[in-house]
N, CA, C and O atoms as CSV, one atom per row, in Angstrom:
chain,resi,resn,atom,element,x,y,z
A,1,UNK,N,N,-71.750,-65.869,256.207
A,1,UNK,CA,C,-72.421,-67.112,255.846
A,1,UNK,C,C,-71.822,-67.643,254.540
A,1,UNK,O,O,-71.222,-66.801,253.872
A,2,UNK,N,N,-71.866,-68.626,254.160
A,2,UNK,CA,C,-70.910,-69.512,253.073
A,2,UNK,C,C,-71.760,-70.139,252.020
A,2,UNK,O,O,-72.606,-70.894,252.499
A,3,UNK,N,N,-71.769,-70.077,251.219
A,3,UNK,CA,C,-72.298,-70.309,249.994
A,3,UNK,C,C,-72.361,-71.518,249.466
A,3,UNK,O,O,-71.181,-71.865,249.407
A,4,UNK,N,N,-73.179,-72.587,248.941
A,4,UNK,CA,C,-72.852,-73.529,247.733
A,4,UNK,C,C,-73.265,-73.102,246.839
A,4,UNK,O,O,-73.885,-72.090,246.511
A,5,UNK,N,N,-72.652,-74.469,246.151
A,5,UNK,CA,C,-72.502,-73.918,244.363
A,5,UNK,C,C,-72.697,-75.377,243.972
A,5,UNK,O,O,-71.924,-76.334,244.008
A,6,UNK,N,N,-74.058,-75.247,243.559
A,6,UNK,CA,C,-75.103,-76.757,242.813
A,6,UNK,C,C,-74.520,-76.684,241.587
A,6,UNK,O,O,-74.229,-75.530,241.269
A,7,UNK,N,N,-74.260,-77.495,240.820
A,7,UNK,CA,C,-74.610,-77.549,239.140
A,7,UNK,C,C,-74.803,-78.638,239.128
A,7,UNK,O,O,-74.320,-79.560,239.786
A,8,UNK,N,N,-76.168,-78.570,237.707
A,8,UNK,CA,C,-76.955,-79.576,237.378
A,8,UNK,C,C,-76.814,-79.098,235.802
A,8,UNK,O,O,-76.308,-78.025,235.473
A,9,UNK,N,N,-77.292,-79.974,234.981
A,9,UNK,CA,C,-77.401,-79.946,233.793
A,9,UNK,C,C,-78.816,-79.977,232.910
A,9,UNK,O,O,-79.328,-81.047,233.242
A,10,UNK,N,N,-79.608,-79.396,232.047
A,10,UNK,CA,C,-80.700,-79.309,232.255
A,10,UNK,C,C,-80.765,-79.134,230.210
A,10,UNK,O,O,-80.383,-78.253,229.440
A,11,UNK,N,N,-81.538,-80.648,229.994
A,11,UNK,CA,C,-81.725,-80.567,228.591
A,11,UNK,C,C,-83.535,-79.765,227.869
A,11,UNK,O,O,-84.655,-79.814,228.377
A,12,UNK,N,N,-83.187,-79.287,226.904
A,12,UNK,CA,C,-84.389,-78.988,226.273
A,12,UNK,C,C,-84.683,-77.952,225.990
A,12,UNK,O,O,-85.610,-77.788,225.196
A,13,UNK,N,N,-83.833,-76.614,226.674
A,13,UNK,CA,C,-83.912,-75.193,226.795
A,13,UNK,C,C,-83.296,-74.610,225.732
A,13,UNK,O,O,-82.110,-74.933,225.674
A,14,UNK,N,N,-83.644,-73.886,224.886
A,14,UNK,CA,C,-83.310,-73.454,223.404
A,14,UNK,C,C,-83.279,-71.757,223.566
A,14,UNK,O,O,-82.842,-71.326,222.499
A,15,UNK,N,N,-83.471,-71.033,224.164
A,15,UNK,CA,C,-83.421,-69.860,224.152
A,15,UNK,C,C,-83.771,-69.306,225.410
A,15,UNK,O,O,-84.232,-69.867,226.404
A,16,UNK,N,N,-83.285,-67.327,225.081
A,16,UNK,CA,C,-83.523,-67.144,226.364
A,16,UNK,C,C,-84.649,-66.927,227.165
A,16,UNK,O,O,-84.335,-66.613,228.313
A,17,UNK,N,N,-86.094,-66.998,226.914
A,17,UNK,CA,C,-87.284,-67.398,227.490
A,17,UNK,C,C,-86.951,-68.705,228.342
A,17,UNK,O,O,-87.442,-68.787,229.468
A,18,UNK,N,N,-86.176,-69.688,227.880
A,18,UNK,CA,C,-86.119,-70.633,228.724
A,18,UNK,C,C,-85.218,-70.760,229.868
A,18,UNK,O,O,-85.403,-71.484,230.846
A,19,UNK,N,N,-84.088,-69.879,229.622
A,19,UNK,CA,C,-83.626,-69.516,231.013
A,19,UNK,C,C,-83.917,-68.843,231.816
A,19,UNK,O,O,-83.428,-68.940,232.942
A,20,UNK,N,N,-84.720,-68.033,231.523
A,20,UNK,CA,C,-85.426,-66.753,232.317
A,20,UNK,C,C,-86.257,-67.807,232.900
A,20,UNK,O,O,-85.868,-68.067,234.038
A,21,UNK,N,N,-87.675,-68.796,232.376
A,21,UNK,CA,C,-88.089,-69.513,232.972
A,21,UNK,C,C,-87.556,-70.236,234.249
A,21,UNK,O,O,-88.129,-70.187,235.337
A,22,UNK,N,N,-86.307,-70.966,233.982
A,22,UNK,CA,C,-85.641,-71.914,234.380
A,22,UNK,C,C,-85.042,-71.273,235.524
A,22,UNK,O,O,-84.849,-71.973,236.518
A,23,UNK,N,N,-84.713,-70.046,235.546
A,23,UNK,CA,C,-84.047,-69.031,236.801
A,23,UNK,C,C,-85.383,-68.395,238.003
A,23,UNK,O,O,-85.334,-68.275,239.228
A,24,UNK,N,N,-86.320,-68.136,237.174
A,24,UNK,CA,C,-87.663,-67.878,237.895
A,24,UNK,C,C,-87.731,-68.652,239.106
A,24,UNK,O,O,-87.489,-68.217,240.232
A,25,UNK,N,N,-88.204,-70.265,238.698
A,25,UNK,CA,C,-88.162,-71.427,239.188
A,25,UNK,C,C,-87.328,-71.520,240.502
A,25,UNK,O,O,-87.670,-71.575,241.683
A,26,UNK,N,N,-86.377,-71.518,240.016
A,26,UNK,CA,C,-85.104,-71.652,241.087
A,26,UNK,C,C,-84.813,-71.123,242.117
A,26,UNK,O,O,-84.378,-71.515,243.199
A,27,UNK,N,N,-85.217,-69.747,241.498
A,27,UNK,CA,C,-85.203,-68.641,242.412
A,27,UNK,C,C,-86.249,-68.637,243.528
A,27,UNK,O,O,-86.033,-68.130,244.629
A,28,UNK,N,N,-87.033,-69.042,243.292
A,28,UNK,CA,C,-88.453,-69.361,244.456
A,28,UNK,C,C,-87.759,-70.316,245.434
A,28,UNK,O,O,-88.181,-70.085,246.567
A,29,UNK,N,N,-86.750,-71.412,245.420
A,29,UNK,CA,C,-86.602,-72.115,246.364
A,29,UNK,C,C,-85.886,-71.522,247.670
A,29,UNK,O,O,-85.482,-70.389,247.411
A,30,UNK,N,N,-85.717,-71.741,248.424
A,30,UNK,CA,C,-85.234,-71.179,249.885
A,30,UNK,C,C,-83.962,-71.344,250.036
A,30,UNK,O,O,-83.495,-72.483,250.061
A,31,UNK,N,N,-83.143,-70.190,250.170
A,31,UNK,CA,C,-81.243,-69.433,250.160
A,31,UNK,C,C,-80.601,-69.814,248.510
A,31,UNK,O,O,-79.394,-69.931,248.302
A,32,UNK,N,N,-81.724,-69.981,247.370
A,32,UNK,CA,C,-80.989,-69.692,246.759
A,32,UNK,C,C,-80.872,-68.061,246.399
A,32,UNK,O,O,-81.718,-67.169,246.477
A,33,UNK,N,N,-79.032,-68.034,245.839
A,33,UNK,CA,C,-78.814,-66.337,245.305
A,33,UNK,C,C,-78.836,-66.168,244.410
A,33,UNK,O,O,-79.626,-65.336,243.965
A,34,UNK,N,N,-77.890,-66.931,243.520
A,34,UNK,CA,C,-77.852,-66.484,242.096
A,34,UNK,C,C,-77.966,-67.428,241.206
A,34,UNK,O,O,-77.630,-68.418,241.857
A,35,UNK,N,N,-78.264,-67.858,239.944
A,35,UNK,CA,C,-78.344,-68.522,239.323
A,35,UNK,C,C,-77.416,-67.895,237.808
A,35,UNK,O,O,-77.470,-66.716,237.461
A,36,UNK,N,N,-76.724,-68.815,237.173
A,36,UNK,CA,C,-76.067,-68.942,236.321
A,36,UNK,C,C,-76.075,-70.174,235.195
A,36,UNK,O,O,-75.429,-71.211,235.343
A,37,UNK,N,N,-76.955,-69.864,233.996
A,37,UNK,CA,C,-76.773,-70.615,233.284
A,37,UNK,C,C,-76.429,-70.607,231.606
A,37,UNK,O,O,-76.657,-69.743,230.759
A,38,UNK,N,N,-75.836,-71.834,231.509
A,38,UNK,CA,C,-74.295,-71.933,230.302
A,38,UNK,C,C,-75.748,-72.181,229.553
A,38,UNK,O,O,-76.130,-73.236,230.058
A,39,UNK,N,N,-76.857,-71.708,228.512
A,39,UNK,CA,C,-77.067,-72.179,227.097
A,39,UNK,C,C,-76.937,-72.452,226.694
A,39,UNK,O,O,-76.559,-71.717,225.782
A,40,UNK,N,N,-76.897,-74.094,226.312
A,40,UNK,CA,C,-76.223,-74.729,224.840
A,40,UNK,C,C,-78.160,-75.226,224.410
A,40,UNK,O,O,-78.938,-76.011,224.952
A,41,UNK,N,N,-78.290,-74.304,223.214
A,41,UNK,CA,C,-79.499,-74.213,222.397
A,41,UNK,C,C,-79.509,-75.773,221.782
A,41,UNK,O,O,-78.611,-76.282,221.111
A,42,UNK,N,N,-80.684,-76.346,222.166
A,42,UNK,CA,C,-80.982,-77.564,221.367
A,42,UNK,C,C,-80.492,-78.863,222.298
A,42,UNK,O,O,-80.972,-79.996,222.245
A,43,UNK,N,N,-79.289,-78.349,223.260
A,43,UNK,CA,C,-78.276,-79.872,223.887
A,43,UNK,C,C,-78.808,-79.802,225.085
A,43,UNK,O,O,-79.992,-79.987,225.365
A,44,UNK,N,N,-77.552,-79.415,226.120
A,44,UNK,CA,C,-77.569,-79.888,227.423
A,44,UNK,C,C,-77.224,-78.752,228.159
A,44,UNK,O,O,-76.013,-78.585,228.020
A,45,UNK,N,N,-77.606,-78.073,228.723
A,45,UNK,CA,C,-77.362,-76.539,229.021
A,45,UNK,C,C,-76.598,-76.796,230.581
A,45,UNK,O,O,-76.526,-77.940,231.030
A,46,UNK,N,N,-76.149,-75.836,231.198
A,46,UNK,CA,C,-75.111,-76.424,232.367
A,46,UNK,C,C,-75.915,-75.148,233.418
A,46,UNK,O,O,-75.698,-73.968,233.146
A,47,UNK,N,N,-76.708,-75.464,234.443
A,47,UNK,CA,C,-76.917,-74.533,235.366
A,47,UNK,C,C,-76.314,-74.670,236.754
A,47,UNK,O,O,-76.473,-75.672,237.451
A,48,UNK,N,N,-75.438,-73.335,237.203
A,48,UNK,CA,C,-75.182,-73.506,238.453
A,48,UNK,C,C,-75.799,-72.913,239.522
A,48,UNK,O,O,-75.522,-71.752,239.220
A,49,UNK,N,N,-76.493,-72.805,240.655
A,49,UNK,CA,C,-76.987,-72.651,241.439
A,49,UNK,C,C,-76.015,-71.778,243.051
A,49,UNK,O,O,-75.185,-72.512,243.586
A,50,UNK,N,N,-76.153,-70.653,243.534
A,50,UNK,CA,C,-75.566,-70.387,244.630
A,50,UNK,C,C,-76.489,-70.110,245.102
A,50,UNK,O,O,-77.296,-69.265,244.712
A,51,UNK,N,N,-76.569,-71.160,246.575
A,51,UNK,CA,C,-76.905,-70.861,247.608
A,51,UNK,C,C,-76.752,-70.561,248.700
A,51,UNK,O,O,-75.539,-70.544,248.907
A,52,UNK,N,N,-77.658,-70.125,250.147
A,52,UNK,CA,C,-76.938,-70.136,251.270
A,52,UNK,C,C,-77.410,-71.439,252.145
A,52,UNK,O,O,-77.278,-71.188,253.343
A,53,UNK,N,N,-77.828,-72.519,251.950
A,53,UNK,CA,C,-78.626,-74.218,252.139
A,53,UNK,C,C,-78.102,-75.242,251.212
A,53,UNK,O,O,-77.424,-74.651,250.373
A,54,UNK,N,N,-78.107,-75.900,251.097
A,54,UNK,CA,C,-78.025,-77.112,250.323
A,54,UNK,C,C,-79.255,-77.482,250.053
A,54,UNK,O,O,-80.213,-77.634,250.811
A,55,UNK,N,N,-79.113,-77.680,248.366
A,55,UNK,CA,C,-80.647,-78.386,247.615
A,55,UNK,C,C,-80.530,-79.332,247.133
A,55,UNK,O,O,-79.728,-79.785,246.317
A,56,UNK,N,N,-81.477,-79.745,247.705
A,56,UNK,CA,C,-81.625,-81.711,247.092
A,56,UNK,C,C,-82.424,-81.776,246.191
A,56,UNK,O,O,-83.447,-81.103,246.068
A,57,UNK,N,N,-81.859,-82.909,245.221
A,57,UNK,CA,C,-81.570,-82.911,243.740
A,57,UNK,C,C,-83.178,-83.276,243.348
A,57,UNK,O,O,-83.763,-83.113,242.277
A,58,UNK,N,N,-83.629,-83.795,244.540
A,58,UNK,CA,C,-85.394,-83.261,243.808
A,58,UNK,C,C,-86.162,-82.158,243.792
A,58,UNK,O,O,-87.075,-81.796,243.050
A,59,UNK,N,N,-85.402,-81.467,245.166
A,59,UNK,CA,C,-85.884,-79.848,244.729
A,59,UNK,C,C,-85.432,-79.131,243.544
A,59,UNK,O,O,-86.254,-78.696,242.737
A,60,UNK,N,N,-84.289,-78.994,243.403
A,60,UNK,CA,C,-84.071,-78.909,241.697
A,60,UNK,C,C,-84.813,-79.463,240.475
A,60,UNK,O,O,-85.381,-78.901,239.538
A,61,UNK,N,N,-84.658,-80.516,240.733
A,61,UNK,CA,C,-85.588,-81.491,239.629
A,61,UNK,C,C,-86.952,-80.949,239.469
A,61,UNK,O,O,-87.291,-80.702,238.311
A,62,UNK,N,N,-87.822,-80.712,240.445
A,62,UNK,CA,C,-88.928,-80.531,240.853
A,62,UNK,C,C,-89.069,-79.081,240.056
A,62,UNK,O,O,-89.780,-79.064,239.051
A,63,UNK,N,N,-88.386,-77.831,240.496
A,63,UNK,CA,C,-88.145,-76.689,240.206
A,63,UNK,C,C,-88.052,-76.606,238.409
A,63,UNK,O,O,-88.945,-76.071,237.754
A,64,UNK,N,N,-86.963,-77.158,237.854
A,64,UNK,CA,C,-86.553,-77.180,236.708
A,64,UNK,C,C,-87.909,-78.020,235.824
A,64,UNK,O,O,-88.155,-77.780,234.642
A,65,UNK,N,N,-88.566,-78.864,236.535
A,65,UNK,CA,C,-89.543,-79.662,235.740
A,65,UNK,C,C,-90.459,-78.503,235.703
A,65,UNK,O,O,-90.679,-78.196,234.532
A,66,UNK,N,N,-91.199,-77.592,236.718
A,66,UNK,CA,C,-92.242,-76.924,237.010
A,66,UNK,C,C,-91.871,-75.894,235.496
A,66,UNK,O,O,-92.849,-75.453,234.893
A,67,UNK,N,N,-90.387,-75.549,234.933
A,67,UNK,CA,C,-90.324,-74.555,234.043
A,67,UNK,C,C,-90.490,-75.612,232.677
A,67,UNK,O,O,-89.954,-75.470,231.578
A,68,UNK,N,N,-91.124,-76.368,232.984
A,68,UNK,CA,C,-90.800,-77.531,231.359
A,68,UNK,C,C,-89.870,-78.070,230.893
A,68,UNK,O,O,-89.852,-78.559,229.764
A,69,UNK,N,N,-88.802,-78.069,231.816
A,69,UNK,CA,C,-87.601,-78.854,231.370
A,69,UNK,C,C,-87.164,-79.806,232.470
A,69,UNK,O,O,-87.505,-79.832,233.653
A,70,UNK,N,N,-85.987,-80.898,231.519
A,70,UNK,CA,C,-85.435,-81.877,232.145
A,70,UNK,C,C,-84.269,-81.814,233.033
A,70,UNK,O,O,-83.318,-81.233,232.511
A,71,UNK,N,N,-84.098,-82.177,234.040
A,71,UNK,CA,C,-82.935,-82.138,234.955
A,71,UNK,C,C,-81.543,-83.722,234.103
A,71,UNK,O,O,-82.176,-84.774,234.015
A,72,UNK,N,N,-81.043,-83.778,233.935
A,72,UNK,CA,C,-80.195,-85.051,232.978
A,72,UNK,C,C,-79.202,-85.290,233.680
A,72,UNK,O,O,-78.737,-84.244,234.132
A,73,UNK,N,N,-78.590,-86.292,234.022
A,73,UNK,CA,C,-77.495,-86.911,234.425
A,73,UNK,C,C,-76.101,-86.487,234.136
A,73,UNK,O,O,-75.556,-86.707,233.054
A,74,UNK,N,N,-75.643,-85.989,234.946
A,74,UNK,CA,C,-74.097,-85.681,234.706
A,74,UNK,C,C,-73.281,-86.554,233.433
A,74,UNK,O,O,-73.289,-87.784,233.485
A,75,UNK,N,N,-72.928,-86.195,232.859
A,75,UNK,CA,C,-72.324,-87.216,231.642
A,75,UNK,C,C,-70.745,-87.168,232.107
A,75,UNK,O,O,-70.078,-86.177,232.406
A,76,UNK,N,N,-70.395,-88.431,232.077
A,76,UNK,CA,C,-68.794,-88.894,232.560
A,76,UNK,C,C,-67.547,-88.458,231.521
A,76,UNK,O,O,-66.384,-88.751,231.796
């Protein structure tokens, strides 16, 4: 079976309580595996997502809001 690989970007998360939160979350949704996320304390933190489904960007959103944080727009 074949994997995606989501990344979203997710502002507001300052430490690691908040990724642990933020991975909790995620982890509840359906074929995801692993979660991986870049910490940037205070900015814009970079989370990637492997799954075995494709997740739509309000299930993420939804997920990431439920841990107290913001899902943010890809910056160009």
């Amino acid at each position: 079976m074949s994997t995606i690989s989501t990344t979203v970007h997710v502002s507001g998360m300052t430490c690691g309580h908040c990724v642990s939160a933020v991975s909790e979350e995620l982890e509840s949704l359906a074929g995801v595996e692993e979660i991986d996320i870049d910490l940037n304390a205070g900015g814009v933190s970079t989370v990637t997502i492997t799954s075995t489904q494709e997740l739509s960007p309000s299930e993420i959103g939804e997920a990431v809001a439920e841990a107290g944080y913001l899902v943010v727009a890809n910056e160009a």
